[in-house]
N, C-alpha and C positions, 0 to 999 in steps of 0.2 A: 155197383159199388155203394155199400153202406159205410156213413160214416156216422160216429156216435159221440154225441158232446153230452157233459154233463149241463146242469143247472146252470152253474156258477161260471160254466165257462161262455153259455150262450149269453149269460147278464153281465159280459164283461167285455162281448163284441157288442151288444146292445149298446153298451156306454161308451165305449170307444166312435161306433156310427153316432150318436147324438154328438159326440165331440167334434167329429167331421162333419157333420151337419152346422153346427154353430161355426166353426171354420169360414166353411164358403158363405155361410150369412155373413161372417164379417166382411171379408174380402169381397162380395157383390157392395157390401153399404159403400165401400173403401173407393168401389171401381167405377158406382155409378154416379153421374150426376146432382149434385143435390141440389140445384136450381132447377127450376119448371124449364122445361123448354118452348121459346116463343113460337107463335104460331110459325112463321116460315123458316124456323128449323125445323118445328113439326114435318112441315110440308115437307125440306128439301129429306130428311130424314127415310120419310116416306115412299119419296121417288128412289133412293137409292136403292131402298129394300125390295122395288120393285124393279129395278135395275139386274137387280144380286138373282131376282128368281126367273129373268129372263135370260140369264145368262151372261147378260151386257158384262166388259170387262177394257179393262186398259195395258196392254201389254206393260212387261214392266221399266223397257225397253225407252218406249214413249214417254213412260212418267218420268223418267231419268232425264232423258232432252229437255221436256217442258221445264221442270222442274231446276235442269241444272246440277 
């Protein structure tokens, strides 16, 4: 399957992805953090992440009980 764009049409998805680009740039500045995080958020941060690739998990079940 060949498909064929012109110029003007390939510099107008070009500009379109840069706009979606500056998008989620905005929306990650919007979503993350702007303080430093102290060292034992670092840490707990950490553990979690390595919680998440071990598989570790909490039924949703359980969080419900604890939680209330």
């Amino acid at each position: 399957m060949n498909v064929t764009v012109t110029e003007s049409q390939l510099n107008l998805v070009l500009d379109r992805l840069d706009l979606v680009r500056l998008e989620i740039l905005r929306l990650r500045a919007m979503l993350l953090p702007e303080d430093e995080l102290s060292a034992e958020e670092a840490k707990e941060l950490e553990e979690a992440r390595k919680e998440i690739a071990e598989g570790s998990g909490v039924a949703l079940e359980d969080l419900i009980k604890e939680l209330g």
